[in-house]
matplotlib code that plots the C-alpha trace (Angstrom):
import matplotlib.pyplot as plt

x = [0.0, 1.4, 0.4, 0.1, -2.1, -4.7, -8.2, -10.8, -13.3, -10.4, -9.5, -6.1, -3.5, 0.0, 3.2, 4.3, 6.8, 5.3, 6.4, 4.7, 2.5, 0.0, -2.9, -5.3, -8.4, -11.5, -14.2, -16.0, -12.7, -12.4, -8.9, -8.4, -5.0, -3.5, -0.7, 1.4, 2.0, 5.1, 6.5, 8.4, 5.5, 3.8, 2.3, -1.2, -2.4, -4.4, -6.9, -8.5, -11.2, -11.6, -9.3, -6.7, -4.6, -4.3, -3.4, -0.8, 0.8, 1.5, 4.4, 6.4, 7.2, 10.0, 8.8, 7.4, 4.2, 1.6, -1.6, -5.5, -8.3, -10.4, -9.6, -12.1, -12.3, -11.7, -12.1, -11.4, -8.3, -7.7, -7.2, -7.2, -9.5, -7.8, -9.1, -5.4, -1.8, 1.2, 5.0, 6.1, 7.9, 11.1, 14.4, 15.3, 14.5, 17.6, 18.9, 17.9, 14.0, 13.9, 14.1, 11.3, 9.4, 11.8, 11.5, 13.5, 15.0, 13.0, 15.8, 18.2, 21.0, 23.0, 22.8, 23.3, 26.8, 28.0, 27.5, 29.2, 32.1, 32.1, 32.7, 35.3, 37.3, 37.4, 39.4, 42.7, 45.2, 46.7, 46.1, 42.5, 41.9, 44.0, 41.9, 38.1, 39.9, 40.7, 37.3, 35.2, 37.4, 36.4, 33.7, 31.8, 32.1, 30.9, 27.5, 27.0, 27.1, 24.5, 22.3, 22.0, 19.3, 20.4, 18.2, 14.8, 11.5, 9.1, 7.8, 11.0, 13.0, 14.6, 13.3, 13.8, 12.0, 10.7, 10.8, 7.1, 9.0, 10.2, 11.6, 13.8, 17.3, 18.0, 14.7, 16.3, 19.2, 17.1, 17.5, 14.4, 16.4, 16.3, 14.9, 15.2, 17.7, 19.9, 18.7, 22.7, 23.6, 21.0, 21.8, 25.4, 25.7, 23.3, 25.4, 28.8, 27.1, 26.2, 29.5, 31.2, 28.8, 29.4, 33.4, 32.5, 30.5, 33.6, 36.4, 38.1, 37.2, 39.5, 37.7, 39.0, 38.8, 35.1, 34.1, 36.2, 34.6, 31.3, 31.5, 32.4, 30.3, 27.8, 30.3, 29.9, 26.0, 27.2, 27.8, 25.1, 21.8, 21.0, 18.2, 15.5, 12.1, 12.6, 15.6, 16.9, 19.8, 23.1, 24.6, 27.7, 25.1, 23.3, 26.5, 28.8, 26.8, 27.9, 30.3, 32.6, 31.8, 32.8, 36.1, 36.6, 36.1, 38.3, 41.6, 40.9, 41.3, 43.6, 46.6, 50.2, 50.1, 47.3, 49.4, 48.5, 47.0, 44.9, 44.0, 42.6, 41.3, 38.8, 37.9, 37.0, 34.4, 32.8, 33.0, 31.6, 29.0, 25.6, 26.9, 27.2, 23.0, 22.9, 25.4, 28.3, 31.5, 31.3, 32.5, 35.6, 36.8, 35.1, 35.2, 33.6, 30.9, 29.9, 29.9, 27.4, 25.1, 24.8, 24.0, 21.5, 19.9, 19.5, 18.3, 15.3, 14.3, 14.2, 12.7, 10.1, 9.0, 9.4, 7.0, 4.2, 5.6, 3.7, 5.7, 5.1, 6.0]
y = [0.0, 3.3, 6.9, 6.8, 3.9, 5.2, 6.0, 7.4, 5.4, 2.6, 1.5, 1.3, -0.7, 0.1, 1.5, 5.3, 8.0, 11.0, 14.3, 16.6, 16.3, 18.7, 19.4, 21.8, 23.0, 23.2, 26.1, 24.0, 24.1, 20.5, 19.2, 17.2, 15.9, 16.3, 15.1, 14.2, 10.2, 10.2, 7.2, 7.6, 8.1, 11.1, 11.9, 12.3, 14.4, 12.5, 13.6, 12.1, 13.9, 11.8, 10.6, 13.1, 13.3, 9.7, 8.9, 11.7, 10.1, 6.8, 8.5, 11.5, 13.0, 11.5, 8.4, 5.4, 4.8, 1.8, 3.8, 2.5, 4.4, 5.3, 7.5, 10.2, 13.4, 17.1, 20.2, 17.4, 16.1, 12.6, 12.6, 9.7, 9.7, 8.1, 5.3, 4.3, 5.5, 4.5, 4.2, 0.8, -0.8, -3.0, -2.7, 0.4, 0.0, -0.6, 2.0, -0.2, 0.0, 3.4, 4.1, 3.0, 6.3, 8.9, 10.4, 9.1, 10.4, 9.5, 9.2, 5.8, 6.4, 3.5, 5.8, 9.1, 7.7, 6.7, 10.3, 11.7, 8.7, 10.1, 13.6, 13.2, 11.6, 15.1, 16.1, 16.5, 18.3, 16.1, 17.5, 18.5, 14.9, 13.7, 15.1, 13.7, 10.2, 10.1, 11.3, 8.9, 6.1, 7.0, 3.7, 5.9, 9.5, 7.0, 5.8, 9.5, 10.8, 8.4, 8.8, 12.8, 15.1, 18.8, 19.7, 18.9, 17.8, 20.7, 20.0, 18.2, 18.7, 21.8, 22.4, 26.1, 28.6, 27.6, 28.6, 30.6, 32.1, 35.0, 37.3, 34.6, 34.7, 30.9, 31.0, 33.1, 30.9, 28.2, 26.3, 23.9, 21.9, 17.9, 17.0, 13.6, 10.2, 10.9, 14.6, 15.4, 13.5, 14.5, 18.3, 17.8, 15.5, 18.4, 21.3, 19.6, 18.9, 22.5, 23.4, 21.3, 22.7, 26.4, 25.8, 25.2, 28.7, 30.4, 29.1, 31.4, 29.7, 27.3, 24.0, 21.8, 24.3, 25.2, 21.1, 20.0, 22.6, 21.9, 18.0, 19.1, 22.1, 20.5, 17.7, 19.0, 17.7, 14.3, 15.6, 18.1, 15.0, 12.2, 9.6, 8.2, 7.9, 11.7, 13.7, 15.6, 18.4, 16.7, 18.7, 19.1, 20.4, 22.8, 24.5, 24.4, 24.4, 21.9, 25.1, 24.6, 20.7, 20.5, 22.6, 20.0, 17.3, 18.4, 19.2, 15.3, 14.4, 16.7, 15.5, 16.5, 17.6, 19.8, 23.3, 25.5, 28.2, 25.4, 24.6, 28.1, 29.1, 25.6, 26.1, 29.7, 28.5, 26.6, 28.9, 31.4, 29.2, 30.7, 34.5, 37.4, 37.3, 33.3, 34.2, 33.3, 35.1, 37.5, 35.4, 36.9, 34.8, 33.7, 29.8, 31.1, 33.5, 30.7, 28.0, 30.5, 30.9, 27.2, 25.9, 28.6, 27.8, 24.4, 24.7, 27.3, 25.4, 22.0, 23.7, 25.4, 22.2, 20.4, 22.9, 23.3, 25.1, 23.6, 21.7, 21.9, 18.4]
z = [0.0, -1.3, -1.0, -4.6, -4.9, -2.2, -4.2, -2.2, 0.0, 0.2, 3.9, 4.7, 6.7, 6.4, 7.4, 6.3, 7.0, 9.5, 8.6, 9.9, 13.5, 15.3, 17.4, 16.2, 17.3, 15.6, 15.6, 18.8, 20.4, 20.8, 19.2, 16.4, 15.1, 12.0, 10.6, 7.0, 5.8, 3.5, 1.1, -2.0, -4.2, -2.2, 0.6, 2.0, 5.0, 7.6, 10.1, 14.2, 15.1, 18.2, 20.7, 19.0, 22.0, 22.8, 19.2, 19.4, 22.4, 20.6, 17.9, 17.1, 14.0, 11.8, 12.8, 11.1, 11.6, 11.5, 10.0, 9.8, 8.5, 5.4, 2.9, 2.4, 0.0, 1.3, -0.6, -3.6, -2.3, -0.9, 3.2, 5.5, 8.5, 11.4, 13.5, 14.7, 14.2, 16.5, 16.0, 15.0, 17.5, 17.3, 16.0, 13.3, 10.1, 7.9, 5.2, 2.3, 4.0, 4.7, 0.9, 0.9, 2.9, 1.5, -2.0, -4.8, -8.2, -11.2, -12.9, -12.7, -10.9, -12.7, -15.8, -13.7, -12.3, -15.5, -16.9, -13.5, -14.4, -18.0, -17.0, -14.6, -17.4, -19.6, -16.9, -18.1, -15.8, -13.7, -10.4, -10.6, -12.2, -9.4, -7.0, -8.9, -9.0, -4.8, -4.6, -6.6, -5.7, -1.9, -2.0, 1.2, -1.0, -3.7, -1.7, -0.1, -3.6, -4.8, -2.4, -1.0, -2.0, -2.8, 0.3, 2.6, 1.5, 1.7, 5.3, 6.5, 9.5, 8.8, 5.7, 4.4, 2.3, -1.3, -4.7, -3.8, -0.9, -2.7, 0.5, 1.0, -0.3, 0.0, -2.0, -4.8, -4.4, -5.5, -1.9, -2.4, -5.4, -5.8, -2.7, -3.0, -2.9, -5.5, -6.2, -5.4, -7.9, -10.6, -10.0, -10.2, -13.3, -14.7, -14.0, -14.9, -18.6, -19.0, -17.9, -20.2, -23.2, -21.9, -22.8, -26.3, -26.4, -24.0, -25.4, -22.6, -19.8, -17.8, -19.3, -16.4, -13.6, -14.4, -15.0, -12.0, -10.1, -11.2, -10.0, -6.5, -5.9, -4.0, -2.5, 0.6, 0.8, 1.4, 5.2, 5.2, 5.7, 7.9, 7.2, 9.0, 8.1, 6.9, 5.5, 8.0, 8.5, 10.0, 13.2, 11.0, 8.5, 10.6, 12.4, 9.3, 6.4, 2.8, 1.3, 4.5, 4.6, 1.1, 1.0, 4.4, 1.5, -0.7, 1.7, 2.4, -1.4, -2.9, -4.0, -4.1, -7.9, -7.3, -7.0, -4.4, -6.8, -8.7, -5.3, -4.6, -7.6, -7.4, -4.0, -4.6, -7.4, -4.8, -2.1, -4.5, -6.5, -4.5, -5.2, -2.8, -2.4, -1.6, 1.5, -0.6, -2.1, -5.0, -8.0, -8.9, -12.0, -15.2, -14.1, -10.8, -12.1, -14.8, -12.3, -10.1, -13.0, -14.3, -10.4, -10.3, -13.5, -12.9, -9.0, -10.2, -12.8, -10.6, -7.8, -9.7, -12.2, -8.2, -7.0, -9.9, -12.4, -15.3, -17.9, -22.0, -22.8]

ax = plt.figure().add_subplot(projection="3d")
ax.plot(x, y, z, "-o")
ax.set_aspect("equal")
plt.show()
């Protein structure tokens, strides 16, 4: 049973992610709970009218929980009206299962890490493709890479503004990107391709600087998440943020033939690569400036298509 299966006037038995928890009150003043079921196909508010607080003493949110109820129709949307919900007891779940309640890439991520494979290998100066080799032949770098989003669910634990939230300047920024498994890896493959394309157009730009640069931009959101039955912000993540995490990734992985002004003029594209207005550096080089726009290109698009832009196709 998946959110995206549910079909109204269907009772339901099964075990989802809750992300989001709280006791309202309604015009009588009597409360009610409310809360939001997540899988990787969707999620689905759900709704006790009775017994709300005992209910909401049997789980917490970013828990997994065992739900029964009926699905009915609100204000034409499908909602599930509660009889029982309570956390599911035992052991925690395993990585591999929690995949299962947290949303996914569309796209296969086989295919996704042979394009990020591919690009690496245009990377011809030998320190900088020193550096992407120590990095993808990290087999934990490997597995974070595969499997962070660019940032938190709308609704997650520490979730920030949206594309809609236009006063924001993470918002601007395009902060709500690929917020999924694999959505690091998606955005970053995309980026590095434009990148590459751009050095055709800009035949003065530092080819390897700006694609090297673009491939560890983001590095640093392999640190930035932990996992559960929702995406949350690391402690790491919180304090630090992924710029510093991923210049802390890099000093890891550079190598000896990676000169100390290569060295600088890479990490200052990805110090730089959310501009002065995203809380970042003022780009300062062509590689960095170009890097900035490509990785905010692709984050509005993603986050607006994410968050109902309509597509033409």
């Amino acid at each position: 049973m998946t959110v995206a299966t549910l079909r109204v006037g269907e009772e339901v038995d099964g075990v989802f992610a809750c992300s989001r928890k709280e006791r309202l009150l309604s015009k009588a003043g009597t409360p009610y709970l409310t809360v939001e079921l997540r899988d990787r196909t969707g999620a689905i508010t759900a709704r006790a009218f009775r017994d709300a607080d005992l209910l909401a003493g049997r789980f917490e949110r970013g828990e997994l929980v065992r739900v029964q109820g009926r699905v009915e129709s609100y204000r034409e949307q499908p909602q599930i009206e509660l009889r029982a919900i309570a956390r599911v007891e035992g052991p925690p779940a395993p990585p591999a299962d929690l995949a299962a309640f947290l949303p996914v890439a569309h796209r296969d991520l086989e295919e996704l890490e042979g394009f990020l494979e591919h690009l690496a290998r245009e990377v011809y100066d030998p320190g900088l493709r020193g550096l992407l080799e120590r990095m993808l032949g990290n087999r934990e770098l490997r597995a974070e890479l595969r499997r962070a989003p660019c940032s938190i669910p709308r609704g997650g634990a520490g979730a920030r503004g949206g594309v809609g939230d236009a006063g924001s300047p993470r918002a601007r920024a395009g902060a709500a990107h690929h917020a999924y498994l694999g959505g690091l890896l998606e955005h970053t493959v995309a980026v590095a391709t434009m990148a590459l394309e751009l050095c055709t157009v800009h035949q003065r730009l530092d080819r390897d600087l700006l694609l090297s640069a673009a491939l560890v931009h983001d590095v640093g959101k392999t640190r930035e998440f932990t996992y559960g039955a929702e995406i949350a912000r690391s402690e790491e993540g919180r304090l630090l943020g992924h710029v510093e995490l991923g210049l802390r990734v890099l000093a890891q992985h550079a190598p000896a033939a990676l000169g100390v002004e290569r060295r600088l003029a890479l990490e200052h594209c990805v110090i730089a690569h959310h501009g002065p207005e995203g809380g970042g550096q003022r780009p300062a080089t062509g590689e960095a400036i170009a890097l900035y726009r490509l990785n905010a290109l692709d984050a509005h698009l993603k986050g607006a298509f994410e968050h109902g832009l309509p597509s033409s196709a």
